[in-house]
N, C-alpha and C positions, 0 to 999 in steps of 0.2 A: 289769660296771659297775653303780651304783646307780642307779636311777631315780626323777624324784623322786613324794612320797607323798603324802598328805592326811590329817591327821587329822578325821577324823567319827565324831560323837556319837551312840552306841545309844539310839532312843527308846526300843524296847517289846522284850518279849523275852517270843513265843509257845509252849508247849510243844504239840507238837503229836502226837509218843507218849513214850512211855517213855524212849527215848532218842534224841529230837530234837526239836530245837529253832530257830525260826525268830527272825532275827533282824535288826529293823526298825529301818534306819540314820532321822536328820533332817538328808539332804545340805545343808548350806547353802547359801542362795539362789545366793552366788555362786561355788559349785561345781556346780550346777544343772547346767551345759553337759558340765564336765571329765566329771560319772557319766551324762551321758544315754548308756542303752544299748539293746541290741535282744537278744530275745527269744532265748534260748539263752549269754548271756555269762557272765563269771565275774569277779568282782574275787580282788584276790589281796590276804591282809589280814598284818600281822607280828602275832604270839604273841611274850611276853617269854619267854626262856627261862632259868633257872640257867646252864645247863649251856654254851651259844653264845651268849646276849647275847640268841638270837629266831630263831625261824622263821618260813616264811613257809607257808601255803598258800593254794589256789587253792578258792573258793567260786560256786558257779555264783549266779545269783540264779534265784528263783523267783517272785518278782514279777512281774510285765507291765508294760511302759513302754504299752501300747496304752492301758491302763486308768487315767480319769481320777481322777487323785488320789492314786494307788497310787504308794507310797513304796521306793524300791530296799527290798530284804529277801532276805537268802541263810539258807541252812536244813541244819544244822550237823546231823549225824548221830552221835553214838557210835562212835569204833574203838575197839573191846577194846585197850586197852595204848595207846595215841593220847593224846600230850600235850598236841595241838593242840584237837583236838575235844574233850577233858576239860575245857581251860583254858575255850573260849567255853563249854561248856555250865552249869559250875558257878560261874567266876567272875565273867562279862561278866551285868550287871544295866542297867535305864534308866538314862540317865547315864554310864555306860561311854566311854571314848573310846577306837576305833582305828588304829591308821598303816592306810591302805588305797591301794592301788595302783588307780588307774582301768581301768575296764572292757575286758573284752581278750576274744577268743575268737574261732574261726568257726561253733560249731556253733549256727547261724542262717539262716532261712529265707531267701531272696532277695525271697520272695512269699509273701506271706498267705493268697491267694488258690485256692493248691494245695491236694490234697487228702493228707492227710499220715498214714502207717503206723509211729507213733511205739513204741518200745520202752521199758520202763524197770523196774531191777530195784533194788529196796530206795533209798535215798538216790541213787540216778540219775534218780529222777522230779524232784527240783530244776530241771535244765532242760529237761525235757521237757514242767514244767507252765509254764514261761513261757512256751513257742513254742505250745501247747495253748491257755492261755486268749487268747493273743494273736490267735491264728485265730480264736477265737469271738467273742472281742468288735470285732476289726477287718476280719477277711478275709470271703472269702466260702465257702474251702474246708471241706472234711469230715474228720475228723479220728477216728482209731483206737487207742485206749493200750490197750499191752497191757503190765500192770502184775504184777511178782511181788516176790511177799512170801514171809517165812517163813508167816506166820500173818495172821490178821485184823486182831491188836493191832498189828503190824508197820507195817500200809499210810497211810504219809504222806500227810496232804491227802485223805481217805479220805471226810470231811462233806465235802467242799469238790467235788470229784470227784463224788459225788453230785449234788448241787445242781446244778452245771454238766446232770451228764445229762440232770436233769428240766427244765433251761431251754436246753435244744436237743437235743431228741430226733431232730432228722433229720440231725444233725452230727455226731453225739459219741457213740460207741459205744465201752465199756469192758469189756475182759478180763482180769478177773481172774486172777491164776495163784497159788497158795498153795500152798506147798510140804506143810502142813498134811492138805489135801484132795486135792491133784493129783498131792504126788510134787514131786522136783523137774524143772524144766521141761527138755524133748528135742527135740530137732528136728522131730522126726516130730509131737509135739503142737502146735509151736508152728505148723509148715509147715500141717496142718490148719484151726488159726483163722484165718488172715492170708489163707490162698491166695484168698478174692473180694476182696483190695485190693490185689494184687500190684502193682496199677500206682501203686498211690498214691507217693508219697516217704517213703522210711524214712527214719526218722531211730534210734538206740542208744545208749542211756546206763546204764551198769552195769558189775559187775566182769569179767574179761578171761574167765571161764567163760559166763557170759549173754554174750557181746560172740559166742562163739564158737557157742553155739549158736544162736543169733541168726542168725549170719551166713550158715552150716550151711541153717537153715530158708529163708532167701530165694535163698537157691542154688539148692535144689533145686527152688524155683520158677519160676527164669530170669532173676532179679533180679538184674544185673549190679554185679560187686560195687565198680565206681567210683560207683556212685549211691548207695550206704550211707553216710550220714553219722554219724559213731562220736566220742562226745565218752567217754573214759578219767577218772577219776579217780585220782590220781596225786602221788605225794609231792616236790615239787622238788630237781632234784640242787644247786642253785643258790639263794644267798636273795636277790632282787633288790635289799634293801634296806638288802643289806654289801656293802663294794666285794669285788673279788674279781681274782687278776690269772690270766692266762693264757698259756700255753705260744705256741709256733709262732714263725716267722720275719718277717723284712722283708721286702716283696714289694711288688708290680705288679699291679694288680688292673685287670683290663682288664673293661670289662662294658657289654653292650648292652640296652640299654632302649629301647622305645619309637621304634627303630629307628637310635638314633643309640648308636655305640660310645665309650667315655671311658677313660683309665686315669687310675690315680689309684694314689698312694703307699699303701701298709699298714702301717700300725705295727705291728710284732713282739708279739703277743700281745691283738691289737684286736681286735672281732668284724668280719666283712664289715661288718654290718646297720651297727652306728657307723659305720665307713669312708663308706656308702654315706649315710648321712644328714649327718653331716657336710660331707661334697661337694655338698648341694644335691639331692641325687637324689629322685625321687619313690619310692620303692622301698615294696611294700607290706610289711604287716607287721599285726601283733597284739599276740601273748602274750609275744613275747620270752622265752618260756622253752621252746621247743622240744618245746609239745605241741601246737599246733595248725594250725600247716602253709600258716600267711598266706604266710610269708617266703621261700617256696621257689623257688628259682628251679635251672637246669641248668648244672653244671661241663662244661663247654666244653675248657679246660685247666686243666693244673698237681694240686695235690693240696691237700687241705685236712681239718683235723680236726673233726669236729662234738665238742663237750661234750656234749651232753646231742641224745638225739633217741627222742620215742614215737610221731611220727606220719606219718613215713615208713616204708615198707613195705621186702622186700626188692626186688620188682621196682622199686620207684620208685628204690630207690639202685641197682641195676643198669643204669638208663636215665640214672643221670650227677646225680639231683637229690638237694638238699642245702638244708639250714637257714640262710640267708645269717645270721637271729641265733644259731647257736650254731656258726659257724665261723672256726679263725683257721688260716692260711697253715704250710702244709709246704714249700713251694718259693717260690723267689722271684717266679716270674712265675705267676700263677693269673687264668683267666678264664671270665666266666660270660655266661648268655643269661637273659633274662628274656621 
């Protein structure tokens, strides 16, 4: 199903290496509310395309809502062969207008306050510097980036990260990693720098090789690996902002929340997540594109197909849970636990 979008106007458009570029919307006042977001979020913007009419993808911001004055801005990196990232980097100027999808994700702090052992490799520091300068200018926690790059020209936000250090030196310690100098990053190196923050809160954002050795390194520190918070970069199977129809049956959707149980009718090709909002339900949710793990709740009974799913795990599907928005009905009676 489509959702609906906004169009908003590119004030400014920062380069800030070689191949990236940040890019600073002027939400209008009375969108103000629809983008206020939090620290780790992503909008999701449409690209025109020859080829489909447009694609959609998912842009973290790197801005801080804590920081007064400071204007949503996401921060588009270069993929080799990437028609998305080409199109904002060499066509989108001030004055620019794009269809944008309001702000969606979980990889976001609860608390400011914590002390936080953030990860971030190439164009995955986007949301890691929002939840970072977000701690420093609102929380009261301490904060840890451990940043890899190919090279020195490589590292995004690189003045900016500076300046931060030298205006909160008892908070903000940065590790560099450059493939350049160091090799590329190993478990064994990275388990080294981290091991006096172990306790802090990880947070990961980088490609599925850094995710892994990342993850590697805090394992073998004792860092339980449901306390990893892991934001993926990732191409949409789905464009939210073409209708799209879907497979699966008519059904019975039986579902408890909040301790009261309800069934309710399923249209033959509907998502849960619609079914479930449509009825009134409080049911939580995000991204509605089945990478961030708002919407999950536990199949109970019956059978159901996911479209699209990058952030559920194997054990999490072996224990029964499921994407309520990217699932529609194999059986006629299907029920779930929330």
């Amino acid at each position: 199903m489509t959702r609906d979008f906004y169009q908003v106007p590119v004030e400014s458009v920062i380069r800030e290496t070689a191949d990236a570029c940040s890019l600073v919307f002027a939400v209008p006042a009375e969108l103000a509310a629809t983008f206020d977001y939090r620290p780790g979020q992503f909008i999701t913007v449409r690209v025109p395309s020859e080829q489909t009419g447009s694609v959609a993808r998912c842009y973290s911001m790197s801005s801080s809502p804590a920081l007064t004055g400071s204007q949503l801005t996401i921060t588009v990196k270069r993929t080799p062969g990437g028609y998305a990232s080409g199109y904002l980097l060499d066509a989108i100027e001030p004055g620019s207008v794009l269809d944008v999808l309001p702000p969606a994700g979980t990889f976001t702090p609860a608390s400011l306050d914590h002390d936080f052992l953030l990860f971030a490799a190439g164009s995955g520091i986007t949301p890691v510097m929002s939840i970072l300068t977000s701690v420093l200018a609102a929380g009261r926690g301490r904060v840890v980036l451990v940043y890899a790059n190919r090279d020195e020209q490589s590292v995004i936000f690189g003045a900016a990260l500076r300046s931060l250090a030298a205006d909160f030196p008892g908070r903000l310690v940065l590790l560099h990693l450059l493939d350049s100098l160091h090799g590329t990053p190993t478990a064994t190196a990275i388990g080294g720098l981290v091991r006096p923050y172990a306790g802090y809160e990880p947070y990961i954002c980088g490609p599925d090789p850094f995710l892994a050795v990342v993850r590697s390194a805090l394992g073998s520190l004792g860092v339980a690996a449901r306390s990893v918070r892991v934001e993926r970069f990732l191409s949409l199977e789905e464009n939210p902002f073409e209708a799209s129809a879907d497979g699966g049956v008519a059904a019975t959707l039986a579902v408890s929340l909040d301790g009261i149980v309800r069934e309710l009718p399923w249209p033959a090709g509907e998502r849960m997540l619609d079914v479930l909002i449509s009825a009134g339900l409080d049911a939580p949710f995000s991204c509605r594109q089945g990478i961030c793990g708002a919407c999950a709740c536990q199949l109970t009974g019956g059978k159901v197909d996911m479209a699209h799913n990058e952030v559920l795990e194997d054990a999490d599907l072996a224990d029964g849970y499921i994407l309520a928005c990217q699932a529609v009905a194999l059986t006629p009676e299907v029920s779930i636990d929330y």
